[in-house]
N, C-alpha and C positions, 0 to 999 in steps of 0.2 A: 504494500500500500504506500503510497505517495501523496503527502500534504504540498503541494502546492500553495504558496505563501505570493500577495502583488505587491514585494515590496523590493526597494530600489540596490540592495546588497546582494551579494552571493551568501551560498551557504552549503551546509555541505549534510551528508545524510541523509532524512526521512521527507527534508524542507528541501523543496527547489523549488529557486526563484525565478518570475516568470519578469521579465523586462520589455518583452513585446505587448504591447495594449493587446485585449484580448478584444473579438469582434461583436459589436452587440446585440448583431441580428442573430447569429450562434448560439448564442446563452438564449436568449427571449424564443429562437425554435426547438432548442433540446427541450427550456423550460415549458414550452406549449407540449413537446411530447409527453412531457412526465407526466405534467395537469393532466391530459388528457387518459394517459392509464390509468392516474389515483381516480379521476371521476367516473372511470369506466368499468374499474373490479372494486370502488366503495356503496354503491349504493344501499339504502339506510333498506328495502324490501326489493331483490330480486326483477320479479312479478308487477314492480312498480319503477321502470326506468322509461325513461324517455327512448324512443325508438331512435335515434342519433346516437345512442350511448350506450346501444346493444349492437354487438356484431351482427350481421346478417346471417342467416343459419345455416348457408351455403352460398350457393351461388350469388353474383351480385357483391355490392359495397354496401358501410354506411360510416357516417364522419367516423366512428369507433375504429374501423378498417384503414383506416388511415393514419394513425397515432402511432402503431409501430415500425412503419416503412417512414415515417417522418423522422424515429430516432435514428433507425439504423442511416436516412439519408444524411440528419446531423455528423453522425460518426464517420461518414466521409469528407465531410466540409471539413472537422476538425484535423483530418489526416493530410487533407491538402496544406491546411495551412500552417502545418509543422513539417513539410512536409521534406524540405530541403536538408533542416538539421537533422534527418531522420536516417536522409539518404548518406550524408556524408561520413557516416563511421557503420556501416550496413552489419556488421560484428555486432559490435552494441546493440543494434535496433534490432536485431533478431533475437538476442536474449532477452532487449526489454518488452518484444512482440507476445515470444513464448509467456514470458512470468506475467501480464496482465490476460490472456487469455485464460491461463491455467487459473489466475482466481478466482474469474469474472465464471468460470464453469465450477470452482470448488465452492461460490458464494451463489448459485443457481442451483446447485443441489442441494445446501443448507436450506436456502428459503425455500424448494419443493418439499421438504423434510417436514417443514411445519404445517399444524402442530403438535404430530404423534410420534414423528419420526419411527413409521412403521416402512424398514427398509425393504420389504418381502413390497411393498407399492411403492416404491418412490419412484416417480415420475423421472428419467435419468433425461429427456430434452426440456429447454426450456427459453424462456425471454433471452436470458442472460449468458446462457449456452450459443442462443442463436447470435447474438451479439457479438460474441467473442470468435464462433466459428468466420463469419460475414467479414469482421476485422481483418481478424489473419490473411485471408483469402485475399480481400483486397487491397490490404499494406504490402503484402508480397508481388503480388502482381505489378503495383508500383512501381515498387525497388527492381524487381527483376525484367520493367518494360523503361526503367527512366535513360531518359539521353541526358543528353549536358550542353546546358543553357550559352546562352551568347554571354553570360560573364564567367563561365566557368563552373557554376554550379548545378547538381542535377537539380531536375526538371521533371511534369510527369507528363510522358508517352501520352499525349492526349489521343492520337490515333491509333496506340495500342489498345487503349481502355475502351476504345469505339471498337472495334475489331471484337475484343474479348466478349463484351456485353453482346454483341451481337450472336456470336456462335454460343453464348452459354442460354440465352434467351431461343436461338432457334434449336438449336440442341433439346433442350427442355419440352418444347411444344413435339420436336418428332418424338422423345424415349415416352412421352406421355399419348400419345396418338397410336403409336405402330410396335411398343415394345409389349409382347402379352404379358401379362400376370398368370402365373400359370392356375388352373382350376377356371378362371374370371375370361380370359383373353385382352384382347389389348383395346385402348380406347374408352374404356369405363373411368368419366371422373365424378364417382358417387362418393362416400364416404372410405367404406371397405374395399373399390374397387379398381381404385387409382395404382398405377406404379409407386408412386411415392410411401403411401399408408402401407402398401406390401411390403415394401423396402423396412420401414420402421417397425414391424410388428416382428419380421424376422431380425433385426437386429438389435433389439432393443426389447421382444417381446413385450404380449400385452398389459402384464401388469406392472410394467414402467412407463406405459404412455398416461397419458392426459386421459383420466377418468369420463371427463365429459365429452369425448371425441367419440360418440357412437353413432351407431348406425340405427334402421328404423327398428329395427327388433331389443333398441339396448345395449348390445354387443360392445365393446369398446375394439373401434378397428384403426382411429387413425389420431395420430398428433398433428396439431398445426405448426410446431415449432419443431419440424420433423427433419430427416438429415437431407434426402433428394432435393428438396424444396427451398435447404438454407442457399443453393448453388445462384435460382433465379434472385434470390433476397440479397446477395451481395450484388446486385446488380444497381439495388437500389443505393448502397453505398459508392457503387462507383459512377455514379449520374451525384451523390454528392461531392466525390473528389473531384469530378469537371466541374462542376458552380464555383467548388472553393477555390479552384486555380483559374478558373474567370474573375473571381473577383479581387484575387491578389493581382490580377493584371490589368483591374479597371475598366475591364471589359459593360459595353452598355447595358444596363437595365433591363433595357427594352428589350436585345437580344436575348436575353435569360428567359423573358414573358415569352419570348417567340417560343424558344425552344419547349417551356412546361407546357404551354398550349398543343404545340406540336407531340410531344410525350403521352399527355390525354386522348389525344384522338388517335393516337394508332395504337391506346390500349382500347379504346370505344372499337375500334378498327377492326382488332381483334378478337374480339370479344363474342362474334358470332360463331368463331370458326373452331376459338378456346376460351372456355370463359373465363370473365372477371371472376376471379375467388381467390378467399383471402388462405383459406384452410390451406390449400395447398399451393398457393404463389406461384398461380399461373402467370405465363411471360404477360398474357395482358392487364392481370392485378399489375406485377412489376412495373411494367411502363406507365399505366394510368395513375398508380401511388407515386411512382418518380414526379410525373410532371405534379401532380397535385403539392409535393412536397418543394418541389422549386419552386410553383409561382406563389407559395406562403413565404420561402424565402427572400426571392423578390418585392414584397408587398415591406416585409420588415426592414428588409434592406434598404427602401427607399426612404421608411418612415425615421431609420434609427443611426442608419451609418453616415447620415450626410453632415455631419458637423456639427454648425451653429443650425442650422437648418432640419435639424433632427427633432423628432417629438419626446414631450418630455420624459426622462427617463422614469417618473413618477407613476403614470399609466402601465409601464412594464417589472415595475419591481418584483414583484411577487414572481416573475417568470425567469428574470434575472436571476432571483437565490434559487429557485430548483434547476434552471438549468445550469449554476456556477457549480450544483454538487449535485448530477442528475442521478448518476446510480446509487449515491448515496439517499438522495430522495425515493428512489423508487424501492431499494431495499427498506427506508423506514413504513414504507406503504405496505410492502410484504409482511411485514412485519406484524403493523396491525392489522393486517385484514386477516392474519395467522389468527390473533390474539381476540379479535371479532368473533371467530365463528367456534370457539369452544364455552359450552354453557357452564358458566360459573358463578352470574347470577342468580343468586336467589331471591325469590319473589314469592308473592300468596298464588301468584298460579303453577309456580313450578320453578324448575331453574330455566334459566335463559342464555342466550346468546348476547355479546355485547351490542351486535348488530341487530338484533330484536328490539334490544331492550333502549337503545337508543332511538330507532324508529320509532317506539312509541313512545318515548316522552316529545319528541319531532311534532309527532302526529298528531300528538293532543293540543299541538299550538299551532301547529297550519291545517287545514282542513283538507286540501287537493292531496292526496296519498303518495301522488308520480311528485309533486314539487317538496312533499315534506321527505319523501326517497332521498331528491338531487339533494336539499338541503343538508340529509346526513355526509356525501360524499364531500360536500364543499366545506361541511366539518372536518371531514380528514384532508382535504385537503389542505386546509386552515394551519390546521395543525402541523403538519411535515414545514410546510413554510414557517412557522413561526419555531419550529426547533433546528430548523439548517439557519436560522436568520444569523444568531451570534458569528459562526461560522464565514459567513457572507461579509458583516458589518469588518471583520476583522482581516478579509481577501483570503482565508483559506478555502485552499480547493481539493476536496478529497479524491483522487485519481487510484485505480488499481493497478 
């Protein structure tokens, strides 16, 4: 682990100090992605969420669909724009590639563990797995396609990363169209009967997948955060590593809106031939979450990076501190939503769940059920903000 400290000395150890301004459309979009997990796996009843803030149950998008292709596409912005220091001692960057992956997967099996840590089910793919897989994959890529810039520095292969994205996106659509599932045949993208969900039931077997990945009969047959599927999902990382090296070069706005527009419509494009879906990160989910997640880039970008001319940082605080310590924010959200669903409350009707027992004190003071739900989520969310706050007030920045 690594505390990153914004202050103006060197240091040495657990503290390094960061002397390049950090970008504050970057923080304000990882922070938008956090927000939008904690409001997406907090709500105060199930049964009572806004249809925006439930994934869709297959096939198809909804803003909820969008919130993790938004972090992983943050964690390619962030890659570009470290991305030269990264390149130049390539020794170093691969041990410090290995040692944040390997925690970012030993701190995704912890938080699956909770809260029974019944190892005979633990769930072995996850958010933070896939994060960590999606990284490597396309930090390496980088390093192993960078040329060397007109001043001498490397640079990233912007025309490798187009290459690659292209063959791992149409790669993806043939092994899912023409590769058979044996028993299934080839072409089936149901729940149980995709290549992908085969892939992870044989490798990971089923009772280490996602409990709630079933099929119509119950069955638990497929993970969304599955291994076939992380290949198209770094894709979305690497449409962040081109944004972030457009905009280390000052490259226009406008071009950036052209291209996520462009992005969307040929995942819309796609989308009849394979469909949009989130479950298994069909090449046209990937591209239409790409562009979706540039032109929110764009929009902040215009709002926050332009100087004197920027909006006030006050409207984005709150998005600032979760995304200055994102997975620090997102593991304290795991955390409680762990500490939510074990009944410990005791009450005259029984024991309870935190998450019960919260909704209904919620409930007895707003009447609408769906808004007195959101209002618990924005409870925790409240919360995770206001315990990374010190952290923030002081510029540490928790890194794995």
């Amino acid at each position: 682990m690594t505390i990153t400290a914004a202050t103006p000395s060197g240091a040495h150890g657990i503290v390094e100090i960061r002397t390049s301004p950090r970008l504050p459309s970057l923080d304000v979009l990882r922070g938008l992605a956090v927000a939008g997990m904690i409001l997406v796996v907090s709500p105060g009843d199930w049964s009572k969420a806004y249809t925006p803030l439930k994934h869709a149950p297959w096939d198809g998008w909804t803003l909820a669909d969008m919130v993790f292709p938004t972090f992983l596409f943050s964690v390619g912005l962030a890659i570009a724009l470290s991305f030269t220091k990264i390149a130049q001692n390539r020794r170093a960057a691969g041990v410090k590639i290995a040692r944040r992956a390997l925690a970012l997967i030993v701190l995704g099996l912890v938080l699956n563990a909770l809260p029974y840590f019944d190892l005979a089910h633990l769930r072995l793919p996850g958010i933070l797995q896939r994060i960590a897989l999606c990284y490597v994959l396309a930090t390496l890529l980088c390093l192993v396609t960078a040329r060397t810039g007109a001043d001498g520095s490397p640079t990233v292969n912007q025309r490798a990363l187009l290459i690659a994205m292209a063959v791992v996106l149409l790669g993806y659509c043939a092994v899912l169209a023409w590769v058979p599932v044996p028993g299934i045949g080839a072409g089936h993208l149901d729940p149980g009967g995709s290549l992908a969900a085969w892939i992870d039931r044989g490798v990971f077997t089923v009772p280490h997948l996602w409990p709630y990945g079933t099929d119509a009969a119950g069955a638990v047959v497929y993970d969304p955060e599955g291994l076939l599927s992380t290949l198209p999902a770094t894709v979305n990382v690497l449409v962040g590593v081109l944004a972030g090296t457009a905009l280390k070069a000052s490259r226009s706005r406008l071009n950036l809106l052209v291209a996520a527009v462009m992005l969307m419509m040929a995942g819309l494009a796609l989308d009849p031939v394979l469909v949009i879906n989130k479950r298994i990160w069909t090449s046209s989910f990937a591209l239409f979450s790409s562009g979706f997640s540039l032109a929110v880039l764009v929009v902040l970008s215009v709002l926050l990076d332009q100087g004197p001319a920027a909006l006030p940082q006050t409207l984005s605080f709150p998005f600032r501190v979760l995304g200055g310590n994102a997975i620090l924010a997102f593991t304290l959200s795991q955390i409680l939503s762990a500490v939510g669903s074990v009944p410990f409350i005791v009450t005259a009707q029984g024991r309870m769940t935190p998450q019960a027992w919260g909704d209904g004190l919620v409930g007895a003071a707003i009447a609408d059920p769906y808004l007195a739900s959101f209002a618990c989520a924005l409870g925790i969310l409240s919360l995770v903000v206001l315990t990374l706050l010190p952290l923030h007030r002081r510029g540490l920045h928790v890194r794995l």
